[in-house]
N, C-alpha and C positions, 0 to 999 in steps of 0.2 A: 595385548598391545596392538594398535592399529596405524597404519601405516602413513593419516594423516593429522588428524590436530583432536582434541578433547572435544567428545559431545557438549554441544552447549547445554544443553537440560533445558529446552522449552518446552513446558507441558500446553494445559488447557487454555490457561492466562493467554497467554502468545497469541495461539490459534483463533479465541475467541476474538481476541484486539484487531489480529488482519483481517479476518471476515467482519465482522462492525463496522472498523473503522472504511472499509472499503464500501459499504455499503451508505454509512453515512456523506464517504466523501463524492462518491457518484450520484447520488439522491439533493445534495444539495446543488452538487455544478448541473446536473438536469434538470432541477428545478430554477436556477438562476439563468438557462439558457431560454428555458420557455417563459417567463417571467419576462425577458428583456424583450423577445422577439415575438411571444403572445399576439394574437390578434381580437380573440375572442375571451368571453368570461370564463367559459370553461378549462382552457387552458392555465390560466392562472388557476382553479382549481385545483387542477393537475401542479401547480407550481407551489402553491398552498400545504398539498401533503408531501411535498419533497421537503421543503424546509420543516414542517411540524414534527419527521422520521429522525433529521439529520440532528439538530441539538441533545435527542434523548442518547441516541446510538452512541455520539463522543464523550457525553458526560460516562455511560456505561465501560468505553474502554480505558480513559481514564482510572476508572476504576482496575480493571483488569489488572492497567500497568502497573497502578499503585502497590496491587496485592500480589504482586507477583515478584518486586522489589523483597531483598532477603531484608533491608531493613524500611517498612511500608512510611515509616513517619520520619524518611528523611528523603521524599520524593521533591519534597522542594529542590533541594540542593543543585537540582539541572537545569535549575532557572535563574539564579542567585548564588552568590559568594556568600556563604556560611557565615565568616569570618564580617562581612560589613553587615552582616541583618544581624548578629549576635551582640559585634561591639554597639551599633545604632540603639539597640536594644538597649543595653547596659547604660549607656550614657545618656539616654534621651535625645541624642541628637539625630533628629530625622533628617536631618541634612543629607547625611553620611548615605542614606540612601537610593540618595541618585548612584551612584555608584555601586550598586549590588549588584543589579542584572545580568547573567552569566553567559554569554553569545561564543561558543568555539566556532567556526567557520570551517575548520577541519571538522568537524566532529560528526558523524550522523545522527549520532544520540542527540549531540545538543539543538544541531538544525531541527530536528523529530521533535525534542520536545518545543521548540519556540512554533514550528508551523503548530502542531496541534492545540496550542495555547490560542495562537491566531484565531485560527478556526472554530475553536469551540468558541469564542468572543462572538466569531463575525455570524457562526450560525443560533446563537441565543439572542441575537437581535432580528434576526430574519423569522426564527422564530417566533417571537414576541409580534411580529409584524404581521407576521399569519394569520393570528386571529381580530386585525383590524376589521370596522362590518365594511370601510372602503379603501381595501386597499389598490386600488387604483389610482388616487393619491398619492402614492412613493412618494417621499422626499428623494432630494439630493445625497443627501447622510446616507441615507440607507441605502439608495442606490452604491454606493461608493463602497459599503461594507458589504454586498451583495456580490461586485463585482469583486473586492480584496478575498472575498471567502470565496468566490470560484475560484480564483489562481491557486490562493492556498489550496482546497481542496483539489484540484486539479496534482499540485504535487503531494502533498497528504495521501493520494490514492495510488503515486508512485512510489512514492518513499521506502513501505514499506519489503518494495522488490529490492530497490537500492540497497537498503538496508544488509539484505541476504547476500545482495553479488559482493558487496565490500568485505566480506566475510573470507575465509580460505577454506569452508568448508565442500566437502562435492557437491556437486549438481548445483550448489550457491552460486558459485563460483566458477560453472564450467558454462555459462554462456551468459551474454549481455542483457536477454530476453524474460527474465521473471520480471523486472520492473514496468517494462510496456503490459505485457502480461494481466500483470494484477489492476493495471490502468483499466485494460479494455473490461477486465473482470467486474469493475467497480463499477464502468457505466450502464452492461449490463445486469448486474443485482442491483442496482440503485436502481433503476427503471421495471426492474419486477417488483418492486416493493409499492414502489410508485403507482403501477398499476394494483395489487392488491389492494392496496390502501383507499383508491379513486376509481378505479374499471371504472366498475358497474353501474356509478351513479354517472358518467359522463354519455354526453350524445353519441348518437352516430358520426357524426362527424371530426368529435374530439378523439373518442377513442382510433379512429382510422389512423388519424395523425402518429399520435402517441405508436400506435402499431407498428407504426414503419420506421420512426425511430429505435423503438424495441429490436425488430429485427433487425436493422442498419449497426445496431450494439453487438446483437451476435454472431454477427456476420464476421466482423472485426475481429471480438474475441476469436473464433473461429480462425480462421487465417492466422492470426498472433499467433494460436496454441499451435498452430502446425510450423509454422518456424520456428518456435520456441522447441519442439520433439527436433528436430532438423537440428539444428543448431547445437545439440547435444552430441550429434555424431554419433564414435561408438561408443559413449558413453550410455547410451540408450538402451544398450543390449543388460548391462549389468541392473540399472534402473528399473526395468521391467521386472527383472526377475526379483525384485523385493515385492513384500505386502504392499508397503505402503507407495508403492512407484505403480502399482496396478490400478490402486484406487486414485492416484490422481491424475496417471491416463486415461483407465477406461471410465472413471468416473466422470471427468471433468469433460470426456469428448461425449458419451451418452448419455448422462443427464441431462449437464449444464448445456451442450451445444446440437445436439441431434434430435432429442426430442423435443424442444420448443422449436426448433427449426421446423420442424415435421407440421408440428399445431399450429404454426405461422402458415405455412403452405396447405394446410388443411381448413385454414380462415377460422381456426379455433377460437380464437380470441373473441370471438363474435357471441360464445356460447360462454356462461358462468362455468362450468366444470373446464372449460379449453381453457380459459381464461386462469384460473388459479391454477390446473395442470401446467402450464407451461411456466408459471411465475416460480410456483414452490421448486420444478423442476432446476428453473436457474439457479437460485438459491444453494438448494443439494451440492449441484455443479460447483459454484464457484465457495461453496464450506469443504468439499471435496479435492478441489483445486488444492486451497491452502493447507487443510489436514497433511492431506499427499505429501506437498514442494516439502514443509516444515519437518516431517518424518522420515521422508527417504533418507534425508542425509544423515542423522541416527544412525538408521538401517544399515546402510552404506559402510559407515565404520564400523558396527558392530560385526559386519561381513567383510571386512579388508584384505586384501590378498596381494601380494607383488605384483599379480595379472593387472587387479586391480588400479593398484598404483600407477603405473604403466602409463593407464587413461588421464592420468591427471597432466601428462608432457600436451605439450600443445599439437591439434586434432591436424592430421592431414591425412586420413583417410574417410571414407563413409558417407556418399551421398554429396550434395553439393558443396566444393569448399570454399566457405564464404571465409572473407578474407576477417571478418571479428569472431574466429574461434578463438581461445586462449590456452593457459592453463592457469592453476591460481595464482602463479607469482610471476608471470608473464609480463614483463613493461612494467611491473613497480616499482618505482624509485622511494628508496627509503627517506622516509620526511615530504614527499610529494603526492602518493597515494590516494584516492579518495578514505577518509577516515585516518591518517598521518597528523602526528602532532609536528607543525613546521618548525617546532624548536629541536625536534629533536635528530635535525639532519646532522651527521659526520660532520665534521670540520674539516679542513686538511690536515694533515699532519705534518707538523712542524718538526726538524731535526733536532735534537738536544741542543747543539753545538750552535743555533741560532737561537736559541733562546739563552742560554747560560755564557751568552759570549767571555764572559769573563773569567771563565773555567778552562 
């Protein structure tokens, strides 16, 4: 028995879904960044395989999601009311189906699923635009869907940290920081792909560009991941000492961020072997990242201890104390919560003897 809440059981589904989907949603907002602010033809090249990576990648984690549901053909149901697409069904009246569409506003699940609907829309069309022979031509339309899918993918790449802190479980839930996180993670694997996919055929002068945003990405991550350890406090001690807390420290700071760093300051990039050394590297790094974050907290409970417990009160010892440490149930008001059904706040309670007055 363990001293916080039931392992959730996310296996490979999950993991594969954050790394995908973070990679699609960084690869298309880097691609719709350079697309709008472009100057030259190459650059849009560069913008070219960010969108042609981003539509396959969300159709695949859709998949993921689908098959990782215990019942896979009832995935709709997070989008629409059962109940009006059944009866519409039965009766033939398609009317009835303005009324299906499912939107919780509390919900993360349900927000998760409507962004990523979003976005697979808005990047099968950016997509499809990709292989225009001029697309310098944009319309306005596609403009407008370009811009709608970088916002969504912009949160589509946070989400999935949100996701995790709204949770009660450890390390989910003991700092604000996986969400920024998995942001900055996303703009760096979505730009190593970017490169893999276009380096080598771009100029001297595109690829320089491109570089410095690259590094500008890990830089960020970088910094992030060391607030995000900080921010842990002492909860970092017990962290470390699991498998999978080692692999997604020493993994995600020596793969993902110190050895392209290294190849960046080494002007690697410049060289086809630097050049994929530092991209596949990123990769590792942020698959590393998310294996780790998704498995510590498993580990964690399967190792729970009263010591352990302890950690979960809110942080005031260890390193700087920044005033948004928490614990998991720290400031949540029941029915207000991020992820709280607003129906289902307390009421006050009412004394017998005003309600039965006539008793």
């Amino acid at each position: 028995m363990n001293v916080f809440v039931a392992d959730p059981d996310w296996g490979w589904w999950i993991i594969g879904y954050f790394f995908l989907g973070g990679i699609a949603a960084g690869a298309y907002f880097m691609a719709t960044l350079i697309d709008l602010v472009g100057s030259k033809e190459e650059d849009h090249e560069i913008s070219r395989a960010g969108f042609r990576v981003a539509f396959p990648l969300i159709v695949v984690c859709a998949v993921f999601l689908t098959v990782d549901l215990k019942r896979p053909e009832r995935f709709w149901h997070m989008l629409f009311k059962s109940e009006v697409v059944e009866n519409a069904w039965a009766t033939k009246n398609w009317g009835e189906l303005i009324h299906a569409p499912l939107f919780k506003y509390w919900s993360p699940m349900s927000i998760g699923s409507w962004a990523l609907s979003i976005f697979g829309l808005c990047s099968f069309i950016s997509f499809l635009e990709s292989f225009r022979r001029h697309p310098r031509t944009t319309g306005v339309i596609h403009r407008c869907f370009q811009i709608v899918g970088c916002v969504v993918g912009f949160f589509v790449a946070a989400y999935t940290g949100a996701l995790l802190t709204a949770t009660n479980q450890p390390l989910w839930s003991d700092t604000p920081w996986v969400s920024p996180l998995f942001l900055a993670s996303a703009a760096s694997t979505g730009l190593a792909v970017i490169l893999l996919l276009a380096g080598r055929s771009l100029s001297e002068a595109s690829l320089a560009r491109l570089e410095r945003a690259d590094a500008w990405a890990i830089g960020l991550e970088f910094l992030v991941f060391l607030v995000f350890l900080e921010s842990l406090g002492g909860f970092l001690g017990p962290v470390w000492q699991t498998m999978n807390g080692k692999i997604m420290i020493a993994g995600t700071l020596i793969l993902g961020l110190v050895v392209p760093m290294l190849i960046h300051l080494g002007g690697g990039l410049h060289r086809k072997s630097g050049l994929i050394l530092a991209s596949i590297s990123v990769l590792v790094g942020g698959f590393m990242l998310r294996y780790g974050i998704v498995n510590t907290a498993p580990e964690l409970l399967a190792h729970s201890s009263p010591a352990l417990a302890e950690l979960q009160a809110p942080h005031t010892s260890g390193g700087i104390a920044f005033p948004w440490r928490f614990g998991p149930e720290e400031g949540r008001v029941p029915g207000q919560s991020l992820g709280a059904d607003p129906g289902n706040k307390v009421g006050p309670v009412v004394p017998r003897s005003k309600v039965f007055k006539g008793e």
